[in-house]
ZAMARGU-4260 file (C-alpha; in steps of 0.2 Angstrom, whole numbers, plus 5000, padded with zeros to 4 digits):
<rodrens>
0) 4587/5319/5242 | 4597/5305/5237 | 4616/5308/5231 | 4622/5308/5215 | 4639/5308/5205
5) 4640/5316/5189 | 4649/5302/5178 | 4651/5297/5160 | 4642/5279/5155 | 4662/5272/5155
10) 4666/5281/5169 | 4650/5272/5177 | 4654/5255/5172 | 4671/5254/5178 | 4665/5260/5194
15) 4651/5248/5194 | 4663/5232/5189 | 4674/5237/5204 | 4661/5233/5216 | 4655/5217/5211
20) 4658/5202/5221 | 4654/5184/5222 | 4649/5172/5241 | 4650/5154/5237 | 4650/5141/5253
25) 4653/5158/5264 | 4667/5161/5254 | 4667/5181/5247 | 4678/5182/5231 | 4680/5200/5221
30) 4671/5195/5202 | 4680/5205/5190 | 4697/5205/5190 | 4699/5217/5176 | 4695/5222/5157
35) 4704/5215/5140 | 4705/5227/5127 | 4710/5232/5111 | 4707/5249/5110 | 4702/5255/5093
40) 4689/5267/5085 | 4674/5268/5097 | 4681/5264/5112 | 4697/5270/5115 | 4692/5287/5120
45) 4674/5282/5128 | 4679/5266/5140 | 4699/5269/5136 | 4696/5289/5146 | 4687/5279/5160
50) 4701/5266/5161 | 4713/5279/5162 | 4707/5291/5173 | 4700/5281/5188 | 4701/5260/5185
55) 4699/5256/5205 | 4707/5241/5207 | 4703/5232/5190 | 4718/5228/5181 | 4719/5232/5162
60) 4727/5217/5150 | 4731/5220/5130 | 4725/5206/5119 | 4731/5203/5103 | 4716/5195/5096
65) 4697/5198/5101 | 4690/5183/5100 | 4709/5176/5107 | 4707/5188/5122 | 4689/5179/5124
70) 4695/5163/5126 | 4708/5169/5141 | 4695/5175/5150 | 4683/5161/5148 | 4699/5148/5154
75) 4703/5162/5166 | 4683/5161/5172 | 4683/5142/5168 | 4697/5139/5180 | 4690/5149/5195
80) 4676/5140/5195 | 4666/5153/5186 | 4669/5163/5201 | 4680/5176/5195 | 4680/5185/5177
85) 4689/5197/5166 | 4678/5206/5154 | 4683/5210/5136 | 4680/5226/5125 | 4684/5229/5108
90) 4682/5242/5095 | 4667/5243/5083 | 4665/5234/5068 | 4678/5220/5065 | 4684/5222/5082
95) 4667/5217/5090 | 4665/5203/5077 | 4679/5195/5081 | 4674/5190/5097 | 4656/5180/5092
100) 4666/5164/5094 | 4672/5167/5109 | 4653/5172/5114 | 4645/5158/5106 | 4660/5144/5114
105) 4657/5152/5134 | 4639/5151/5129 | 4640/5132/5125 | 4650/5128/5138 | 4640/5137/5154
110) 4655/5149/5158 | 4651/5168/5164 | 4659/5180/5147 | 4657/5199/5149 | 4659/5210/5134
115) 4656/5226/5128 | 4659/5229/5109 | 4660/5247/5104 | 4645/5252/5093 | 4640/5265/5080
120) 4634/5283/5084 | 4615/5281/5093 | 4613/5299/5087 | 4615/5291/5067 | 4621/5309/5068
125) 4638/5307/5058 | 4632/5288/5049 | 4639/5280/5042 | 4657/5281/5054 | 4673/5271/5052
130) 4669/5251/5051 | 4650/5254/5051 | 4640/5239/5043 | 4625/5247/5036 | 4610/5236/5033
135) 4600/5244/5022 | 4582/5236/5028 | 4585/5245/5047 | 4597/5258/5051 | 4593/5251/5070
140) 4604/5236/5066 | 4623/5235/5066 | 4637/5222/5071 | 4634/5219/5087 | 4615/5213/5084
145) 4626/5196/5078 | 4629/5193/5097 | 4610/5190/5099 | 4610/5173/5095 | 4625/5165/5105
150) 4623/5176/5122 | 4612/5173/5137 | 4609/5191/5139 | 4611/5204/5126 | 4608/5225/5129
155) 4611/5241/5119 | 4616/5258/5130 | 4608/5270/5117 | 4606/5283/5133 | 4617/5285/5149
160) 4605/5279/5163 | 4600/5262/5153 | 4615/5256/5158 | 4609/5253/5179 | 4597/5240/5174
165) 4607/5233/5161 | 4623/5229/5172 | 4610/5222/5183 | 4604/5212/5174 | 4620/5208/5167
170) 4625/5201/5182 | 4610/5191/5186 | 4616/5182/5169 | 4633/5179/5175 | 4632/5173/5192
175) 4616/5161/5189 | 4623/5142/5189 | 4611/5138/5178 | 4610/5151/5166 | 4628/5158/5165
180) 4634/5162/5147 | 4641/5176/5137 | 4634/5193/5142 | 4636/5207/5129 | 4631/5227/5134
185) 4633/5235/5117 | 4641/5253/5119 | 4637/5268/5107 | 4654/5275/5104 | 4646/5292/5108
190) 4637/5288/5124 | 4653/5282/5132 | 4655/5299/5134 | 4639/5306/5139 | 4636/5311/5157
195) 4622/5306/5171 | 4620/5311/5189 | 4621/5294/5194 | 4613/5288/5212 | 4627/5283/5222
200) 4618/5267/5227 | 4622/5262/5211 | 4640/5261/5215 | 4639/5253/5232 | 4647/5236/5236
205) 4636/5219/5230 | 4641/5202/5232 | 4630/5192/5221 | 4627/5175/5232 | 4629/5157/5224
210) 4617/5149/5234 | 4616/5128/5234 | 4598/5124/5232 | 4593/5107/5231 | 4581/5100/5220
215) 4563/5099/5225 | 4559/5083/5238 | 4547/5076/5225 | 4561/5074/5212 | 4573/5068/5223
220) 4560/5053/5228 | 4557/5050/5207 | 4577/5047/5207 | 4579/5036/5221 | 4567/5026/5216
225) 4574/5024/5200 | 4592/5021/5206 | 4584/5006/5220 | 4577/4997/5205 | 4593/4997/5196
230) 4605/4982/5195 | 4620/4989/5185 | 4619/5009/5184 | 4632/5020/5177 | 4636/5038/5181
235) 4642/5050/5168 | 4652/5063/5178 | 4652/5082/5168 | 4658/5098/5168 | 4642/5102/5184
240) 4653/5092/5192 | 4666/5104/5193 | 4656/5120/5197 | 4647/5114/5211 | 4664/5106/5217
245) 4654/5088/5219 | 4671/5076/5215 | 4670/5070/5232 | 4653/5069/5236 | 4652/5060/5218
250) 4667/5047/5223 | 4657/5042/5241 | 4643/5039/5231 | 4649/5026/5218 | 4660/5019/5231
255) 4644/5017/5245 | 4633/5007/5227 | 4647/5001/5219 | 4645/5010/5207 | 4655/5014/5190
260) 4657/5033/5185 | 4664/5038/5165 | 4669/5056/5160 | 4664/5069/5150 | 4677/5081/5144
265) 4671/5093/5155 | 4668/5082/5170 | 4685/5075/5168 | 4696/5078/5182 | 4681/5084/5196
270) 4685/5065/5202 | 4701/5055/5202 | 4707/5045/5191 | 4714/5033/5204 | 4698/5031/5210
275) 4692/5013/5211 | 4676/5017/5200 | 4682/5029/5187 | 4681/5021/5170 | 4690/5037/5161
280) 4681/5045/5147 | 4665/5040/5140 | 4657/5039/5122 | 4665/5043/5106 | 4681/5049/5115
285) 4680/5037/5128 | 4688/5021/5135 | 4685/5003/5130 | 4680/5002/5152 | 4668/5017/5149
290) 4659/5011/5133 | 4656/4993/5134 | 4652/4994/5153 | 4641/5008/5147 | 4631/4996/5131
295) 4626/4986/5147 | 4620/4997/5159 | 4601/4997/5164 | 4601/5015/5172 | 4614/5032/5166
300) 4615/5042/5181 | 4619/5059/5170 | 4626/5069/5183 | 4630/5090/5177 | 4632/5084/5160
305) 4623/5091/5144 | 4623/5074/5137 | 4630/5080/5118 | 4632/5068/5104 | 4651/5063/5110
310) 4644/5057/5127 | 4630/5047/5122 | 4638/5039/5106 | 4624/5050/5095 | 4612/5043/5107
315) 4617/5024/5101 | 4630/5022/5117 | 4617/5015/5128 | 4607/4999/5126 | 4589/5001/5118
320) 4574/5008/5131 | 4587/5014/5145 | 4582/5022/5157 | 4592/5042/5161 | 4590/5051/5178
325) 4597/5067/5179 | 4604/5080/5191 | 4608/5097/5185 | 4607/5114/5187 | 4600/5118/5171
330) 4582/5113/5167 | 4584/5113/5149 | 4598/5101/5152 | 4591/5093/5164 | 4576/5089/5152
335) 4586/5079/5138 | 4582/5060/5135 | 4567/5060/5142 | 4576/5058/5159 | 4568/5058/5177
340) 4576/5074/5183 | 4581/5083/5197 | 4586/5102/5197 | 4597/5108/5208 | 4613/5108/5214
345) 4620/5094/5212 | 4633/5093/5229 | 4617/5096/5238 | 4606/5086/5228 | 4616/5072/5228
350) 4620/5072/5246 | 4601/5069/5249 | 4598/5055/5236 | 4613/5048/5244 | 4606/5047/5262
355) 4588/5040/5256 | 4599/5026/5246 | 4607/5022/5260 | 4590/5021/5270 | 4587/5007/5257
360) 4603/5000/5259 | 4605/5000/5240 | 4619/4992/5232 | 4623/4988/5214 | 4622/4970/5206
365) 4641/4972/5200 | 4653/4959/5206 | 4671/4960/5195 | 4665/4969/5179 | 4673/4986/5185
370) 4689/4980/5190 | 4690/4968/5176 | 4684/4981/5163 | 4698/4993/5171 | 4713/4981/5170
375) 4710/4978/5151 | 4711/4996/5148 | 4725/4998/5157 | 4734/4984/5145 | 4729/4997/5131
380) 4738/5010/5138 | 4754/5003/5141 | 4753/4997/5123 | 4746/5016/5116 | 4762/5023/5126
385) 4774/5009/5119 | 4768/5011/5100 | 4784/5019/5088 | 4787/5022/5071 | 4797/5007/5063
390) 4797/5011/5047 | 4787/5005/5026 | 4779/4990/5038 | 4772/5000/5053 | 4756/4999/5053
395) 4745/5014/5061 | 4731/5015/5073 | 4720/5023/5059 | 4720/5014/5044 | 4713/5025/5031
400) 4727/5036/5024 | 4736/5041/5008 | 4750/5029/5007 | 4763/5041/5002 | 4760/5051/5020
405) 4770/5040/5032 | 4786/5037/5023 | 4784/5055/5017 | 4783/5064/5034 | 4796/5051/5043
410) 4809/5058/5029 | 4804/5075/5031 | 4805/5075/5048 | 4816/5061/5054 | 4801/5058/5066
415) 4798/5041/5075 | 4787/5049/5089 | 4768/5045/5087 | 4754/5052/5095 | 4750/5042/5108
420) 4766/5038/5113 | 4770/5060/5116 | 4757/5060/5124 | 4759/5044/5138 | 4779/5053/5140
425) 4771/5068/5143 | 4763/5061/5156 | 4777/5054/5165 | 4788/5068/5166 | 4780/5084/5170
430) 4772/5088/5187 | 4757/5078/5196 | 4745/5093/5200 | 4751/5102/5183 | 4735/5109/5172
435) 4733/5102/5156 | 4721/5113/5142 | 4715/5105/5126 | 4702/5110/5112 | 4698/5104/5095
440) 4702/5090/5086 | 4713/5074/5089 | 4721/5078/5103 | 4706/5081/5115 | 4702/5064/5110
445) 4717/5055/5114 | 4719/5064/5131 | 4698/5060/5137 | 4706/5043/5135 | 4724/5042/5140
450) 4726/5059/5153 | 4725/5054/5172 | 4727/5065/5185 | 4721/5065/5206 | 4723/5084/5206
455) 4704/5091/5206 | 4701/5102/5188 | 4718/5099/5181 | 4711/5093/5164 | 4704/5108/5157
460) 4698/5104/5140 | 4686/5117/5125 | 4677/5103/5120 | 4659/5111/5120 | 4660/5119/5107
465) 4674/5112/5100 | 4684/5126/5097 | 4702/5126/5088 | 4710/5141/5090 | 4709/5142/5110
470) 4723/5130/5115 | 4737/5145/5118 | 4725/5158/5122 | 4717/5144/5138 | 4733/5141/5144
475) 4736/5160/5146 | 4720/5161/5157 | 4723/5145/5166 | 4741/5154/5172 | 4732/5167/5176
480) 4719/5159/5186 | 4734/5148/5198 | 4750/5157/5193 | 4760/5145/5204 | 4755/5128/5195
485) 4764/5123/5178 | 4753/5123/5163 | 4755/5113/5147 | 4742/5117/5132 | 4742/5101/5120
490) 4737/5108/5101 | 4740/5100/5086 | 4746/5112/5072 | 4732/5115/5063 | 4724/5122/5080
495) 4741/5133/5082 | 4741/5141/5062 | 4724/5147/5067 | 4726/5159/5084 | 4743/5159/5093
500) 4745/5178/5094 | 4741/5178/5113 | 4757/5173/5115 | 4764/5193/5115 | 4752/5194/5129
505) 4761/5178/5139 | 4774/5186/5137 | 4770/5202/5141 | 4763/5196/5158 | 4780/5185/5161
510) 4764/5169/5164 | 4776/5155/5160 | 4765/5144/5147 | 4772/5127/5140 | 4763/5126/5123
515) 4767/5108/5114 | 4764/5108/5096 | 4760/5090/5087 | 4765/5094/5070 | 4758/5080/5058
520) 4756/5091/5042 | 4738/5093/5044 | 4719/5092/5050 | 4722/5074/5056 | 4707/5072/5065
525) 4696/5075/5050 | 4708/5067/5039 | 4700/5055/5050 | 4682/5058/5047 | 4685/5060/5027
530) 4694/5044/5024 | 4685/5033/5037 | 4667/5039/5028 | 4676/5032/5011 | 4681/5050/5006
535) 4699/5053/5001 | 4711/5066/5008 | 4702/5081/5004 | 4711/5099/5008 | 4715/5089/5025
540) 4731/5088/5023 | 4743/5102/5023 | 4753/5099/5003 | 4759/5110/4990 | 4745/5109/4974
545) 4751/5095/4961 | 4753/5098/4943 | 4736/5094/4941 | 4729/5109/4952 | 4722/5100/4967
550) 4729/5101/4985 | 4740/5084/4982 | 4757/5089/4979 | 4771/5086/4993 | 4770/5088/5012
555) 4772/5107/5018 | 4789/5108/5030 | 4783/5122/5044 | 4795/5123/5058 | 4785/5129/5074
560) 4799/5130/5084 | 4805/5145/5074 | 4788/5156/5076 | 4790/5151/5095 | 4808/5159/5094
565) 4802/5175/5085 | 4790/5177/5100 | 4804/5175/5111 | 4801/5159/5121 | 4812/5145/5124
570) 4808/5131/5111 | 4812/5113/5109 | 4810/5101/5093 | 4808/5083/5096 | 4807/5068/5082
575) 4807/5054/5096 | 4802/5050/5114 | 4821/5052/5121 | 4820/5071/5113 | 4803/5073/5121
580) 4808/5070/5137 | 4826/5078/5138 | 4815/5093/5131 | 4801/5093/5144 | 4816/5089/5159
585) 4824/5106/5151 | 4808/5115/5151 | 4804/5113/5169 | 4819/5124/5171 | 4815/5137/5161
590) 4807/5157/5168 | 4799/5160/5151 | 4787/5153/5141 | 4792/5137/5131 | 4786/5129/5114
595) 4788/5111/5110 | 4788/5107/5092 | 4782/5088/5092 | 4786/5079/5075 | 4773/5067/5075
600) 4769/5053/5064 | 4752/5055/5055 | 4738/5043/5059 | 4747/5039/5077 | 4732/5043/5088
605) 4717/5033/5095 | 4704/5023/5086 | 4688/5023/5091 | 4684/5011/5105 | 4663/5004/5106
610) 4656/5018/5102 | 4648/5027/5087 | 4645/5044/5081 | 4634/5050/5068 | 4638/5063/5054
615) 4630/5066/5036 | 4636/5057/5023 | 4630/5057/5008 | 4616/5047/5004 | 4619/5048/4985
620) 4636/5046/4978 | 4648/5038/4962 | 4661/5030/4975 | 4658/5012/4979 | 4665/5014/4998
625) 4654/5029/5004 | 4638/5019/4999 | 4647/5007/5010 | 4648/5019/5025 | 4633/5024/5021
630) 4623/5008/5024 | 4634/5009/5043 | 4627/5026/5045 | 4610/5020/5042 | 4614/5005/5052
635) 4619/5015/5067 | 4604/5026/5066 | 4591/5013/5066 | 4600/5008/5082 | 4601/5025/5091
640) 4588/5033/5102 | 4577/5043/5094 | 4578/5058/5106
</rodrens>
């Protein structure tokens, strides 16, 4: 007769989480490294008893904000690799709400997310309870139904022993290269506490193996062939990269073919950037080397990447009737353009198209195009990090802007510092291998294009799923993830204003995070957008209301280095370069977490350079210069692959 243990459903799933465990390469890594909570109504006396009582070695870490907590534990997950994670619990109802985000951004971006929202009653016995959303069509259906949709595995415990095939298969989800996402295990507030003789095998120790397996021989031969026909191919390096740790074995193959590689903002950092092929970031957000290299190219070798609109340009990056090979993990990622695929890991996968290519003795039709395209970009960054405020005849990288905004800010301010300018010093006075975390709007941008770095997975950029609000909250699981390197989180202010409130929990952990605030009164990047389309400055900017009603008045003061004081960390305000870097010197120095208020000039980051990206403008419309834009939109559309 088999053993058993008599256990609640929480008291089982911490158990079960204990003993989970990951073999990479031979390498055997414990998976979850603990739970973020915060404990409300629904699981505080369910999981939070379980926690209590017997968490093994799983350690317990308060968040501050659910969908804030998410994003620590995707960086933290991210960071590792994907082969460690922290799972997150909230309460029911708004708790559980909060973290779709999160969900829907790990999901995007491939990274393993384990959560378990509390839920309503399954008896219905006391409905409707405290935060209960009642849908009147189905009494079945409550918050957490809203995480079907942006999860790779989704399950409700509505009785004690559903919960062995669902961590199962909860676990299947999260350590699949190729399927890994967000996982949510939807737990009945009252079926936390219910009890089950559980088999002890359930409990025993499993270590889910990451396996590299190649792509099938067949496919391998359709991508050689392709590549030995080619006389100017380009690789597109992404995020792939990274988890199958494939920087090296990426580097030996563009250097044996001489040929170039550009970077998604995934991908970026899996290679160095010294290297003598690395063309910096590709597409929308990518380098002049990356793009117009790219506009020539008769074969994209599309390695890890999910080739999204910012990579290929909106599909209009590459010159008409290219032809796309792929390696990936993924099938469905694989699939995209139409490409001749391979599906596999790509270390192995390419480590065997390497070897036929070098049977052929294959080399690329490139002569000094790489090195010239290279040297011209590097003219552009010495002048991006020279460029300062100079006052009423200073003319911006980005054109389109409300005259009154650059005289306004510098005499609000006292600013001279510009964007790209913060952002070269940066670079030249904190540490080589330090990590860098980036998200939403201008910034990730500027950094795709300006960052360098030789230390592998340094660059650590959101950019999936674009998500503003998860600058502070990455940094904090990147510091958790390699606690001995510096990390700097680069946010603009707008990002910061939305979810900065897992700073309590930086501080709570003593995890020294540098968080550097570019404060230019506003949604720049889609002050951007707006103006650029022949819109004007619409609620972009942050300004008092004029005496007419509309968001026009004066330029909003909001002094960031304050807030950062409030939460206790040591914080800096800078107006030029020389400020910048006594403030990043003094930093260095510093135990606790720091803030860096950046007083940037508006309209100070990078243009576009050869590339394109499509959005929907109005096709109708009383203003003389968004028909204009429109006719480029239509322009660029007729242009751009179809699919």
């Amino acid at each position: 007769m088999e053993k058993t243990i008599k256990l609640t459903t929480a008291q089982a799933l911490v158990k079960f989480l204990d003993q989970q465990y990951v073999s990479f390469d031979g390498k055997e890594t414990k998976f979850v490294e603990g739970i973020f909570t915060i404990f409300g109504h629904g699981i505080a006396v369910g999981l939070g008893e379980a926690l209590d009582s017997d968490p093994g070695k799983l350690k317990v870490f308060q968040g501050r904000n659910e969908q804030g907590m998410c994003h620590t534990a995707c960086a933290f997950a991210k960071q590792h690799n994907r082969r460690k994670i922290i799972a997150c619990s909230s309460s029911v109802g708004p708790g559980a709400a909060n973290m779709v985000t999160a969900c829907a951004d790990a999901t995007v971006n491939h990274i393993p997310l384990l959560v378990f929202p509390a839920d309503t009653f399954a008896s219905r016995q006391p409905d409707p309870v405290l935060q209960q959303l009642e849908v009147e069509g189905s009494l079945a259906v409550t918050t957490n139904d809203a995480f079907k949709p942006v999860c790779k595995y989704w399950d409700r415990i509505n009785r004690p022993e559903q919960l062995m095939t669902a961590m199962i298969s909860a676990m299947r989800v999260l350590t699949d290269p190729a399927e890994t996402g967000a996982v949510c295990i939807s737990l009945p507030q009252d079926i936390e506490g219910e009890a089950y003789d559980y088999p002890e095998y359930f409990f025993k120790k499993r270590v889910h193996k990451i396996v590299r397996q190649a792509a099938a021989s067949e496919e391998i031969a359709d991508i050689v062939l392709k590549i030995s026909k080619a006389k100017k191919p380009l690789v597109i390096v992404g995020g792939g990269a990274k988890y199958s740790e494939a920087g090296e074995t990426i580097e030996k193959f563009c250097s044996s073919f001489n040929i170039p590689f550009g970077e998604t903002q995934s991908g970026k950092s899996a290679c160095k950037s010294s290297d003598p092929m690395c063309l910096g970031g590709i597409g929308v957000t990518g380098t002049s080397a990356a793009n117009q290299i790219a506009k020539k190219a008769d074969l994209i070798i599309a390695l890890g990447t999910r080739l999204s609109d910012f990579t290929t340009g909106s599909k209009r990056q590459f010159k008409p009737g290219v032809s796309v090979v792929t390696i990936n993990a993924n099938r469905f990622d694989a699939y995209k353009m139409d490409a001749t695929k391979a599906v596999g890991d790509l270390k192995e996968t390419l480590t065997l198209v390497t070897a036929e290519l070098k049977k052929k003795k294959y080399k690329s039709a490139y002569k000094d195009e790489i090195k010239t395209a290279k040297q011209k970009w590097s003219k552009e960054m010495d002048k991006l990090a020279s460029i300062v405020y100079t006052g009423d005849k200073f003319k911006p990288m980005i054109e389109a802007r409300d005259p009154r905004t650059l005289p306004e800010f510098h005499k609000l301010t006292g600013a001279t510092l510009t964007q790209t300018a913060a952002i070269a010093t940066v670079r030249r006075n904190i540490d080589a291998n330090a990590n860098i975390v980036t998200a939403g709007g201008s910034l990730p941008s500027d950094l795709q294009r300006m960052w360098t770095t030789d230390e592998r997975y340094a660059y650590h950029a959101e950019y999936g799923y674009s998500c503003m609000g998860y600058e502070v909250a990455g940094a904090l699981g990147v510091k958790m993830a390699e606690p001995k390197k510096e990390v700097y989180t680069f946010l603009g202010d707008g990002s910061f204003l939305m979810l900065h409130s897992e700073i309590a929990t930086a501080m709570q952990e003593k995890a020294k995070i540098n968080i550097l605030v570019f404060d230019n009164c506003g949604f720049g990047c889609i002050n951007n957008l707006e103006m650029t389309h022949g819109i004007g400055s619409m609620a972009t900017e942050f300004r008092y209301r004029d005496k007419n009603g509309k968001l026009a008045g004066d330029l909003i003061p909001i002094d960031y280095a304050m807030i950062g004081k409030g939460y206790g960390l040591k914080t800096y305000t800078v107006r030029t370069v020389k400020e910048l870097e006594a403030a990043l010197k003094d930093s260095k120095k510093q135990k606790v977490s720091t803030l860096i208020d950046l007083k940037v000039m508006p309209k100070t980051m990078t243009d576009g350079y050869d590339s394109w990206w499509d959005v929907g403008l109005a096709a109708v419309s009383t203003s003389k210069s968004v028909r204009a834009c429109r006719k480029e939109v239509e322009e660029g559309r007729s242009e751009a692959r179809k699919y």
